[in-house]
C-alpha positions in Angstrom: -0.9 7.2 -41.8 -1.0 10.9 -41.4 0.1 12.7 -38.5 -2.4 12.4 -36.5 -2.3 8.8 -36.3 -0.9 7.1 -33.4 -1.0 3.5 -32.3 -1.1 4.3 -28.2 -1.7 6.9 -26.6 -0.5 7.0 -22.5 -2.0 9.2 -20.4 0.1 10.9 -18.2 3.7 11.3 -17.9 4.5 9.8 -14.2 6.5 6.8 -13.0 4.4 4.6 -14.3 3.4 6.6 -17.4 7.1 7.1 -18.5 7.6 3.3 -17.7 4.9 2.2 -20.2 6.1 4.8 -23.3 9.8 3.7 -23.2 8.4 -0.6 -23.3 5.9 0.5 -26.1 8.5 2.5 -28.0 11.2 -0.1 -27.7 8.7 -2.7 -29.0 8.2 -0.9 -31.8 5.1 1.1 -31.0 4.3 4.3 -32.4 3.3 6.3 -28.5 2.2 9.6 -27.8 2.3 10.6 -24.7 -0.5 13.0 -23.1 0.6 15.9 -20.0 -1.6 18.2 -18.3 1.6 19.6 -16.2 4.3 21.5 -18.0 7.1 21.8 -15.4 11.0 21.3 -15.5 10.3 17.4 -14.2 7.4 17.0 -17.3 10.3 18.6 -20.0 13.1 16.4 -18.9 11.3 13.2 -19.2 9.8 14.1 -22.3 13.7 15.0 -24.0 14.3 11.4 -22.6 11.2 9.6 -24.4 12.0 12.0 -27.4 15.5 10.1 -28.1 13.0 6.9 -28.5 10.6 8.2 -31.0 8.0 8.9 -28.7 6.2 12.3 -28.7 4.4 13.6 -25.4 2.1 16.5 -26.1 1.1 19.4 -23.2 -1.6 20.8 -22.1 -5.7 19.7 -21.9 -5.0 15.7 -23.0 -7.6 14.9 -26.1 -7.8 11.6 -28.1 -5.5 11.6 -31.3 -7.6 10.2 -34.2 -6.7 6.8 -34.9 -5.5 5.6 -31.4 -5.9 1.7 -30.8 -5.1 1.5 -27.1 -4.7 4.0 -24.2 -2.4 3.3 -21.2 -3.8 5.4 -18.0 -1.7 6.5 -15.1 -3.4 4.7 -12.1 -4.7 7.5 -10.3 -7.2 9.0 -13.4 -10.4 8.6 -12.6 -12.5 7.0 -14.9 -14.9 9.6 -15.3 -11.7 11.8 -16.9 -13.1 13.3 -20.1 -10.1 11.4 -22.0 -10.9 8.3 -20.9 -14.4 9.0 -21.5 -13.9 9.9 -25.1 -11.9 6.9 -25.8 -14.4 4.4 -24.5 -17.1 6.4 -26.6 -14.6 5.7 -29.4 -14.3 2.2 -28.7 -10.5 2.6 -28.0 -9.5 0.1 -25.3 -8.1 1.7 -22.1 -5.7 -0.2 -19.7 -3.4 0.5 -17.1 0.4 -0.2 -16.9 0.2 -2.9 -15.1 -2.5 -4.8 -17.7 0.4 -3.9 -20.3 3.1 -5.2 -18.7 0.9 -8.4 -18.1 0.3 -8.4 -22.0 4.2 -7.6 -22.6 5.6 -10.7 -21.0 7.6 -13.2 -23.3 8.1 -16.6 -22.6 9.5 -17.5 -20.4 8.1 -15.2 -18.4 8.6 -15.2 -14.7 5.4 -15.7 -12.4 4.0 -12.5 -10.1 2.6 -13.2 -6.5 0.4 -10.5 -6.2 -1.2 -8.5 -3.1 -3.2 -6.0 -2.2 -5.3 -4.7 0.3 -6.0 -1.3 2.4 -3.2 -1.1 4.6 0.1 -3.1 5.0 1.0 -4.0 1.0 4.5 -2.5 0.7 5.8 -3.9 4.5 4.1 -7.6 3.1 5.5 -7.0 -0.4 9.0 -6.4 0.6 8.5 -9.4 3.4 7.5 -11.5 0.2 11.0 -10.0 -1.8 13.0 -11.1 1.7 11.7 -14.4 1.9 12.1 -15.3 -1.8 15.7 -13.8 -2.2 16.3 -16.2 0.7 15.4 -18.9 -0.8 18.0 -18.2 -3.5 15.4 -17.2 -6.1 16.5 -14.1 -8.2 13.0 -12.1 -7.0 12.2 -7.8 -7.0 9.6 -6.0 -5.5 7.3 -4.4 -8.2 4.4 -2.3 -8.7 3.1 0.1 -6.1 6.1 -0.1 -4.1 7.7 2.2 -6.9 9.5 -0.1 -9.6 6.6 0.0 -12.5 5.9 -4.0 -13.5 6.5 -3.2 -16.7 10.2 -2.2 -16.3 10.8 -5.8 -15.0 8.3 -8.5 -16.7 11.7 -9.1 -19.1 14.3 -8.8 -16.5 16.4 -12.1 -15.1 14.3 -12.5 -12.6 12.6 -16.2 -11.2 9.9 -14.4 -9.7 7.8 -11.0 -9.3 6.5 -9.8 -6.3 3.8 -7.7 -7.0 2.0 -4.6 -5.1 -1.3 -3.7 -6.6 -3.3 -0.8 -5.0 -7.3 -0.3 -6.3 -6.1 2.0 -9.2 -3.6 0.1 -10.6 -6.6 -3.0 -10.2 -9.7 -1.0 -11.3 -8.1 -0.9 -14.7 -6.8 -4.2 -15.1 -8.4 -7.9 -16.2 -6.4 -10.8 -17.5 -3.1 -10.9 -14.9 -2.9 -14.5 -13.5 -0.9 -14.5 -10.5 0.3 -18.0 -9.7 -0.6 -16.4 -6.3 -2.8 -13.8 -5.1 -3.6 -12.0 -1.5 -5.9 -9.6 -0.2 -4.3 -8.3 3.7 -7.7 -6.2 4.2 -10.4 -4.4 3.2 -11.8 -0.9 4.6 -13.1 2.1 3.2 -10.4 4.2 1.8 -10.8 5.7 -1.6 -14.2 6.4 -1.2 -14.2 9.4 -3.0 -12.3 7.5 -6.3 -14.2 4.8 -6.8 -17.9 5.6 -5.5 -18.4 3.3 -3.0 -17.3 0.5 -0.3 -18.2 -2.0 -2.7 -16.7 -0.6 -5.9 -13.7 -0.1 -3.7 -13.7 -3.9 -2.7 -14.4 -4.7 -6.5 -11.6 -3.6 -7.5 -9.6 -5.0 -4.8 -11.2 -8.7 -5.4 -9.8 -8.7 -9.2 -6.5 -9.9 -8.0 -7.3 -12.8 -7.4 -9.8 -13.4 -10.6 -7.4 -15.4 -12.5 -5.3 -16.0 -9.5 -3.8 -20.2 -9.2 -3.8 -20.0 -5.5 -6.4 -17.3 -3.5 -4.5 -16.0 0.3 -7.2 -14.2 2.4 -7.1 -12.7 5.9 -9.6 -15.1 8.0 -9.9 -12.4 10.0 -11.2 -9.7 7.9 -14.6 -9.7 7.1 -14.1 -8.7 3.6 -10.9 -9.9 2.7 -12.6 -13.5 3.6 -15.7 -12.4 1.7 -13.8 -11.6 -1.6 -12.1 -15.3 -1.6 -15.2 -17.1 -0.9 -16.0 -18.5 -4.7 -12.6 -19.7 -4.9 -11.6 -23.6 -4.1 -8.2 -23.2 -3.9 -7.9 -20.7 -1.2 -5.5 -20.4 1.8 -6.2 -18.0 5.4 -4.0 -16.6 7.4 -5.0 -15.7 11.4 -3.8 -14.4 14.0 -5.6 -17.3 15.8 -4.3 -21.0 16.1 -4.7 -21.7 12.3 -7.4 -24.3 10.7 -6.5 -26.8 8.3 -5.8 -24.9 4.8 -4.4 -21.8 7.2 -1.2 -20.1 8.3 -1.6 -18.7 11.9 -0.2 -18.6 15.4 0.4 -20.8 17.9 1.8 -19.6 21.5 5.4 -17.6 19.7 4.9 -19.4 16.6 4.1 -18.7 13.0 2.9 -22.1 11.2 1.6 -23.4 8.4 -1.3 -26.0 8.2 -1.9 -25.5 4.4 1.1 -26.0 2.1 2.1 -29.2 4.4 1.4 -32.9 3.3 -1.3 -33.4 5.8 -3.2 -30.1 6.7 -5.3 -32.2 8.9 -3.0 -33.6 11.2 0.3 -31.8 10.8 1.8 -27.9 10.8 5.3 -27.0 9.9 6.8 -23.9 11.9 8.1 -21.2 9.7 9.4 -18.4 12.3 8.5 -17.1 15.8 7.1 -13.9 16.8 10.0 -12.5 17.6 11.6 -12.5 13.9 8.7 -10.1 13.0 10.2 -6.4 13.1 8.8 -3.9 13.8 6.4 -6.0 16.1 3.0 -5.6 16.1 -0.6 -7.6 15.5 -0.7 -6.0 12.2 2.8 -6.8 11.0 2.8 -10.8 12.1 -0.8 -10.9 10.1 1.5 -9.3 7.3 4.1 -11.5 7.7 1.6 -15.0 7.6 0.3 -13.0 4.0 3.4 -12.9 2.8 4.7 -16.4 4.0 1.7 -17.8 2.5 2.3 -16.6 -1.1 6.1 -17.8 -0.9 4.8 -21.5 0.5 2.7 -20.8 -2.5 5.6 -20.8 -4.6 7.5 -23.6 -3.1 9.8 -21.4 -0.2 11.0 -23.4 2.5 10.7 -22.7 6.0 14.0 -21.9 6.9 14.1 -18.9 3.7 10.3 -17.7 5.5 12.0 -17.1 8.4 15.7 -16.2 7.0 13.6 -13.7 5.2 11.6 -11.8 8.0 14.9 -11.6 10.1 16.9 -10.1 6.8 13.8 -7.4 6.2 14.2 -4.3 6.6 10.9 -1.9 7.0 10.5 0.8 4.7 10.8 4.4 6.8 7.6 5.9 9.0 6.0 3.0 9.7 5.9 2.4 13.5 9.3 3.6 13.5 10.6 4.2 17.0 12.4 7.8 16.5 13.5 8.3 20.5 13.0 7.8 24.3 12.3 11.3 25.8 11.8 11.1 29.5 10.8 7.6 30.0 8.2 7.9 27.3 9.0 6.3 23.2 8.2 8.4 20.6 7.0 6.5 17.4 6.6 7.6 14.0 3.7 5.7 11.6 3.2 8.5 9.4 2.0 6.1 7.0 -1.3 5.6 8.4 -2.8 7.9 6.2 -6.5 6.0 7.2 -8.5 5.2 10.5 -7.9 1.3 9.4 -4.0 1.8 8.9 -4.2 3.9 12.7 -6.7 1.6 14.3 -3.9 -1.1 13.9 -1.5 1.1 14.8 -2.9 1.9 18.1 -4.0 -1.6 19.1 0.0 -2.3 19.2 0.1 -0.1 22.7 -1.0 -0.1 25.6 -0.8 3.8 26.8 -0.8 6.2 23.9 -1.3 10.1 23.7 -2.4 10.1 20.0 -1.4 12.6 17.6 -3.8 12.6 14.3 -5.2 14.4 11.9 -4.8 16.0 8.2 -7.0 14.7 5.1 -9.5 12.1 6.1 -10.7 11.8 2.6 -14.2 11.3 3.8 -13.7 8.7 5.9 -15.2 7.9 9.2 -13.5 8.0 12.3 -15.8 7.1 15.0 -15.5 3.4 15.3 -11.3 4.5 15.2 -12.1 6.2 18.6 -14.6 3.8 19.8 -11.9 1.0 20.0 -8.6 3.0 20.8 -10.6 4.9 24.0 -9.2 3.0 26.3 -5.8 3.1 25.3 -6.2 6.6 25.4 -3.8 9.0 27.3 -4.4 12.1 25.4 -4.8 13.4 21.9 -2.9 16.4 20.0 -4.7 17.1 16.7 -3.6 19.1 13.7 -4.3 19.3 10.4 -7.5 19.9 7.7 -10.0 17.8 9.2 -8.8 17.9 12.9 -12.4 18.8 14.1 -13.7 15.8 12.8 -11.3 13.5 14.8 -12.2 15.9 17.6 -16.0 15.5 17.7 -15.3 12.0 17.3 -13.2 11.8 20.9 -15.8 14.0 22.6 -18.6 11.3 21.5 -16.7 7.9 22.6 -13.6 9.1 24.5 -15.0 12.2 26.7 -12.7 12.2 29.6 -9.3 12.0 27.1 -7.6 15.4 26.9 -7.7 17.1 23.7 -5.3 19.6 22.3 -5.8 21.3 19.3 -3.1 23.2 17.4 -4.2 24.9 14.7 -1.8 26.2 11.4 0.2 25.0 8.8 3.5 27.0 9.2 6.7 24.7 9.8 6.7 25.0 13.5 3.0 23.0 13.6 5.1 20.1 14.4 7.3 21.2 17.1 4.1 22.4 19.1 2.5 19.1 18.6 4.9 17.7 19.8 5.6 19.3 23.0 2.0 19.2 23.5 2.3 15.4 23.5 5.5 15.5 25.8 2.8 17.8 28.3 0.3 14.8 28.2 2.6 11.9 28.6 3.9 10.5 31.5 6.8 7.8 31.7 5.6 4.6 30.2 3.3 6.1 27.3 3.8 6.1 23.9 3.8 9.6 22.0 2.2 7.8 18.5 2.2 9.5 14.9 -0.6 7.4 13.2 -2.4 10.3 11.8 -5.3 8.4 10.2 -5.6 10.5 7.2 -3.6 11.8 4.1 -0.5 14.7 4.6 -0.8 16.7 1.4 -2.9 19.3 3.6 0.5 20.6 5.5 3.2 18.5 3.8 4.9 17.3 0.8 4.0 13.6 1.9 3.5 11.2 4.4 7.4 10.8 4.8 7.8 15.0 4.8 5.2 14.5 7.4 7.2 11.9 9.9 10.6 13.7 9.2 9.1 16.7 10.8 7.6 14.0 13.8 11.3 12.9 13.9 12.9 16.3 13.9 10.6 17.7 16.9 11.4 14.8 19.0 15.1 15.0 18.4 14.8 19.0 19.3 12.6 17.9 22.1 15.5 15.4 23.5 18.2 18.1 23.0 16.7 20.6 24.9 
């Protein structure tokens, strides 16, 4: 072999990039990793991989002759002109999470896997809850930030797995003993081409999937399970036979019981479910039904919801100001993850805005009109929500704030306190992407969190 020749290539040297060199190099591989970036983070990591005999090479990434496999970071597009030449070569290209299905040695431990638009890290850490209580030795993998392949040989019984459209779009033989879609609604338009491309990607979680969980109450979550016999709902309704649902306070289960005809078993009650909220029970059934998948009794299912803890800005309640709460979901970065948001209150002055991605927002404003106090916008596309509230929510005052200077936030905010009066909810649910103003959707609800706590102080 000359010097040229490499065995795999990875593209890109993120999270999950780094992840997939250092199980490739300590498997023997020969790995060369490809970086567009050159920074301080970029030369540290690639000292690290160095010590393992990999080499990671900067600058425009282009094919090494005699590569046999290429690992993608999820979020490269598959139109990249790397990826492009390596299918004209004929070289296979995968994702980490395919490799880290491939990787697995007997015994390996099973993944219940989810996805969906909005709600997968709460469910996937509601899944990790229920299982550790249970007693099962069980980790939270994937999108939620620990890369699969890190863990597929750790001591663990069980993986629960997060899987956005990326990390799905590029993978094809993982067989989940379960599988779940929460939802489906345009988000990543502008990645994979379409609203059906998007859902594509999302159905091949549950290709080669033992037991298929869907949301009976989304359209195309229900859609996607529809050629599968062994499939289980979940509802916000009184649950069918083959369903998990609610009945008055209760969450039940009418599908992993020995008669799903004429019996249910009660897993938890409503009020186990924190932070409450339609979205988060219809999370919590998801995530119940994939541990009842794998044999979780009811008492861990609800031992587990009561010993969660939700990740930060996600209908976080940062302060009462005056009579009126203050709540921070930052991370609903789409008009699906905010439409949810909203429907869990009753009097809301909204504020919203940033990237919407190319999404639309008009069936948002349609259904949150009446809850409607007052909006605040900011952000890129702040005109777009705006047009949208003049069309279906005329009589709702607006308040623009324009700028992206550090004290945005503090304005909004006291714009908000201006239209609220004591019972409202001040809500953060943005309904698109933060990179327009701030480091992230968390930079963005730390600055929420800060204004309100100067707000209080004053």
């Amino acid at each position: 072999m000359d010097a040229e020749t490499v065995n795999v290539v990875v593209a890109g040297l993120g999270v999950s990039g780094a992840a997939a060199a250092r199980a490739l190099a300590a498997r023997g591989e020969r790995v060369t990793v490809l970086e567009a970036a050159d920074g301080e983070r970029q030369r540290a990591t690639a000292a690290e991989l160095a010590e393992l005999g990999v080499e990671v090479r900067f600058g425009e990434p282009a094919l090494p002759a005699g590569a046999s496999l290429l690992v993608t970071s999820p979020g490269w597009r598959p139109a990249t002109p790397l990826l492009v030449a390596a299918a004209d070569a004929g070289v296979e290209v995968i994702g980490e999470v395919e490799l880290a299905w491939r990787l697995r040695e007997d015994p390996a431990a099973p993944w219940l896997a989810l996805t969906g638009t909005n709600g997968k890290t709460t469910a996937v850490r509601m899944l990790a809850s229920m299982l550790s209580a249970a007693g099962h030795k069980a980790l939270a993998v994937g999108n939620v930030g620990v890369p699969i392949v890190e863990a597929v040989d750790g001591p663990y019984d069980v993986l629960a797995v997060e899987l956005s459209s990326f990390q799905l779009h590029w993978s094809s033989t993982p067989a989940p003993l379960a599988a779940a879609v929460l939802n489906v609604a345009p988000d990543h338009i502008d990645w994979h081409g379409s609203m059906e491309e998007y859902a594509a990607a999302k159905a091949r979680v549950f290709a080669h999937a033992g037991t298929v969980v869907y949301n009976a109450d989304d359209p195309w979550s229900s859609r996607l399970a529809e050629p599968y016999a062994s499939r289980v709902g979940f509802t916000l309704a009184v649950p069918r036979p083959g369903q998990l649902g609610v009945v008055e306070d209760l969450l039940v289960d009418r599908a992993f019981v020995a008669d799903p005809a004429t019996s249910a078993e009660e897993l938890a009650c409503l009020a186990d479910v924190r932070p409450f909220a339609p979205h988060n029970v219809a999370n919590a059934l998801a995530a119940a039904a994939l541990a009842r998948a794998f044999g979780v009794p009811p008492e861990a299912v609800r031992r587990g919801l009561r010993e969660f803890t939700p990740d930060p800005h996600r209908i976080a309640h940062v302060a009462r100001v005056g009579e009126v709460d203050y709540v921070d979901d930052s991370k609903a970065t789409n008009p699906h993850a905010a439409a949810a948001s909203l429907a869990a209150y009753e009097s809301v002055v909204w504020i919203a805005g940033g990237q919407l991605k190319g999404a639309d927002v008009d069936e948002l404003v349609r259904q949150a009109a009446p809850r409607l106090r007052g909006a605040v916008l900011l952000g890129a596309d702040r005109d777009v929500i705006r047009e949208a509230l003049a069309r279906h929510a005329a009589n709702v005052p607006v308040v623009d704030v324009p700028g992206q200077d550090t004290g945005v936030m503090d304005r909004v905010v006291a714009e908000a306190a201006r239209l609220a009066t004591p019972g409202d909810t001040v809500l953060l649910a943005p309904a698109g992407a933060s990179l327009d103003m701030f480091a992230g959707y968390g930079a963005r609800g730390e600055a929420f969190a800060r204004a309100v706590q100067r707000l209080a102080d004053r």
